[in-house]
N, C-alpha and C positions, 0 to 999 in steps of 0.2 A: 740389688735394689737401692743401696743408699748413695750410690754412684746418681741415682735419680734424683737424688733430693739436692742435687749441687748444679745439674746442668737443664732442672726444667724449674716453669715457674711452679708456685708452690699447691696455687688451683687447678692448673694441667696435669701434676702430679698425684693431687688428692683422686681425679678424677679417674686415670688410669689403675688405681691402685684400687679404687672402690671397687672398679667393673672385674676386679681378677680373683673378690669375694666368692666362695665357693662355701653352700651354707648346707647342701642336699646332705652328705655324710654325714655332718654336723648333729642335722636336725634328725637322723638315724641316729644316732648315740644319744639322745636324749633320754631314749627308754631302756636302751642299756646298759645308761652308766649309773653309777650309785654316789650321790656327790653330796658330803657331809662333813657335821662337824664330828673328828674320832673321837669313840668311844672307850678305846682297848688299847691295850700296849701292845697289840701287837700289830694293828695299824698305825700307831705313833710309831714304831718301829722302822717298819715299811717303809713308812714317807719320808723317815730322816736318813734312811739309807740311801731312797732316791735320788735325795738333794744333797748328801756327801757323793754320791759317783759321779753326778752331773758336775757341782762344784772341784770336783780334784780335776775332772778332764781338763777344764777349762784353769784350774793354775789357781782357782778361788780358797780352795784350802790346801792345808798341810793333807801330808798321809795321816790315819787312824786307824789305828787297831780296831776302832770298835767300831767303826765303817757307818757312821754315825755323824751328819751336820748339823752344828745346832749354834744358837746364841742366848746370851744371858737375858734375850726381850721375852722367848717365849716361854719361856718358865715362870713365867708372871702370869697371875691370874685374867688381864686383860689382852693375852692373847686367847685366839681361838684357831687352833691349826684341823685343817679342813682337809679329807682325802677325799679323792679320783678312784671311784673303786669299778673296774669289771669283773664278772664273772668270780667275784668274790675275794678279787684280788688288787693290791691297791698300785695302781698307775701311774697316777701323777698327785697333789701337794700343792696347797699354798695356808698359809696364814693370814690372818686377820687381825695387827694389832690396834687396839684401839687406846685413842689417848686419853688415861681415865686418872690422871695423876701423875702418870709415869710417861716421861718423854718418849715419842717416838726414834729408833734407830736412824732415820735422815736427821733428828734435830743434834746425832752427834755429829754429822758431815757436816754442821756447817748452816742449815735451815730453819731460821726462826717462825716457826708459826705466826700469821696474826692473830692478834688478841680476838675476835672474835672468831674463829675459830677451834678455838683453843679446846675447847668441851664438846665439839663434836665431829671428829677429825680423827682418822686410819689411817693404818700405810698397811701395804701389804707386802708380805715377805715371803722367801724361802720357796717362789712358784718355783714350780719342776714338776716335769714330762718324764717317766719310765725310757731309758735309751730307744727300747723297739716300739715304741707308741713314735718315736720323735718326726721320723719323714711323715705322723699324721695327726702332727701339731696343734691344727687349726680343729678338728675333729674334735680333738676332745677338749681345748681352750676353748672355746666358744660356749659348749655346754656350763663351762666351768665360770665362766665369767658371768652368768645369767643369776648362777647360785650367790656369787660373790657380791652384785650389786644386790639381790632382795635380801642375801642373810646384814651386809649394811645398811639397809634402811632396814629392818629389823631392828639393831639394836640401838637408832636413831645418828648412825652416821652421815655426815652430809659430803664431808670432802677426804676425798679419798688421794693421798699421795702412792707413789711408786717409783723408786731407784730403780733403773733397768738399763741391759746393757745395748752401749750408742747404736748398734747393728740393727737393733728394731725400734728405732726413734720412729719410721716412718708407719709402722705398725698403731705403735700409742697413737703416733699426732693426729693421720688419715685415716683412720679405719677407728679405733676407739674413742676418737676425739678429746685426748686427752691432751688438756693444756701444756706446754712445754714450759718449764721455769727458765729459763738460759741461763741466767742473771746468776744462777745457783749451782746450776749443774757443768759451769767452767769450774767451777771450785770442789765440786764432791771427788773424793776418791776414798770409796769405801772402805773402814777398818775391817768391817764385818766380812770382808772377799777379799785377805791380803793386800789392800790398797788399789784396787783395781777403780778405773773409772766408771763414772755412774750418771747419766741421766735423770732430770726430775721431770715424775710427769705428774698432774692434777689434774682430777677429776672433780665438779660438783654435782653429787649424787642426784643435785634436787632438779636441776636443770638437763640432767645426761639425756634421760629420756624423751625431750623434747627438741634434744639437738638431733637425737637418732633419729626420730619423726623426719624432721625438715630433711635431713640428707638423704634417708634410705625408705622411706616409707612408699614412695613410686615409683621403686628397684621391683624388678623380677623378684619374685620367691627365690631364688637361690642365691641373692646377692640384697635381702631384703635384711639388714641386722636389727630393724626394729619390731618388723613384724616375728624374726625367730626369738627375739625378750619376751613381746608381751604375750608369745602363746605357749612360752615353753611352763613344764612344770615346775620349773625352778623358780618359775618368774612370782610365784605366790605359796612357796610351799615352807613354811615354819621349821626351823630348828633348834634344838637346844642353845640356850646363851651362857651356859655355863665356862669359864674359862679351861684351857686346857693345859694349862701351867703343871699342873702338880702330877697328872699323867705322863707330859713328857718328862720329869724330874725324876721320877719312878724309873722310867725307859732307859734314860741316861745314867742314872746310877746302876742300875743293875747291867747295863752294857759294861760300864768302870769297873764293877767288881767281878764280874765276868775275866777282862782283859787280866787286872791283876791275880784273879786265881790261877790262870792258864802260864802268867810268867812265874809265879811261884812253884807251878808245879815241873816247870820248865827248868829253874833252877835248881830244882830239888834233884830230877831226875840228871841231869848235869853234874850234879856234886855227886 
């Protein structure tokens, strides 16, 4: 697909790429996924496991013992990390940091906020898909992005940033209509993924929905993405705003002394 973005125009593209929107499955996972902010360590668990086996396939981290990805933003009380849960079990992962003091992860690549939006402005991290969820991507991302725009205008976010990798530019730009920074995103290559390179994309929260009107609102129900926001239950359904810092810090140390009891006892039995 991004073979497309080079050799058609960019409205011919947008076009074919909308009509191959496929929302039926989608809007079936709606009622059977459970999409929230965690509670438990052992759903912080879960989703950081997710995002370290996704991440290593792809070359983004080192190996870990404790089979565990994480960064020093979400252990701050203004992140809020959000699971994908079926059948009681958790799937897929993303984060919500918000910028409440503390610089967003892009403003280390390189990304100067403007001043006004300085106080109310997200990035979102750390998405990841369960490996056997992945060939049904769209299934459970769609649900999940519904949760992701109401829990941010929730807690009064307007503009929403995302580093993502160049393979789905055409995804953000055509289908989520999120703005492409260029200007920034020749320059990012991520600390937080081994240096790997990184796409800026923006979203403004406050206009999203009214760009998804004009484009998709006269689409088929199955390729309708405005009409599957405003009637999913995500699209008005309240969550806790407490951050989820001090949970995954709990997670993560206890995975740490976890690893170093098993090598102590390793050495022990060795000597």
């Amino acid at each position: 697909m991004r073979t497309m973005s080079y050799i058609l125009p960019k409205s011919m593209r947008s076009t074919i790429v909308r009509n191959k929107i496929e929302l039926t499955k989608a809007q079936e996972n709606i009622e059977k996924l459970d999409i929230k902010v965690a509670t438990t360590t052992d759903e912080v668990s879960q989703a950081l496991n997710i995002v370290y086996e996704e991440y290593y396939k792809l070359g983004f981290t080192d190996y870990s013992r404790t089979g565990l990805y994480w960064t020093d933003h979400i252990l701050k009380e203004n992140s809020h990390l959000h699971v994908i849960k079926y059948q009681n079990k958790v799937i897929g992962t993303f984060t919500v940091i918000v910028r409440n003091g503390e610089k967003l992860p892009v403003e280390e690549n390189g990304l100067k906020i403007p001043e006004k939006y300085i106080n109310n402005c997200a990035e979102i991290s750390l998405l990841a898909i369960h490996k056997k969820w992945r060939g049904k991507t769209g299934e459970i991302l769609f649900p999940a992005l519904v949760k992701l725009y109401n829990f941010c205008k929730q807690v009064n976010v307007e503009d929403l940033y995302i580093v993502f990798n160049p393979k789905h530019e055409i995804f953000y730009e055509d289908i989520l209509l999120f703005d492409i920074l260029k200007d920034y995103s020749s320059k990012i290559y991520c600390k937080q993924v081994n240096g790997a390179k990184g796409v800026l994309g923006h979203l403004n929260l406050y206009n999203a929905l009214s760009k998804y009107k004009e484009i998709y609102e006269k689409k088929e129900q199955e390729r309708n993405l405005y009409q599957f926001f405003v009637l999913s239950k995500y699209y008005t359904q309240k969550d806790i705003e407490v951050g989820t810092g001090k949970i995954v810090l709990r997670v993560i140390n206890q995975a740490i002394s976890k690893d170093l009891l098993s090598r102590n006892l390793y050495y022990e039995t060795a000597a």
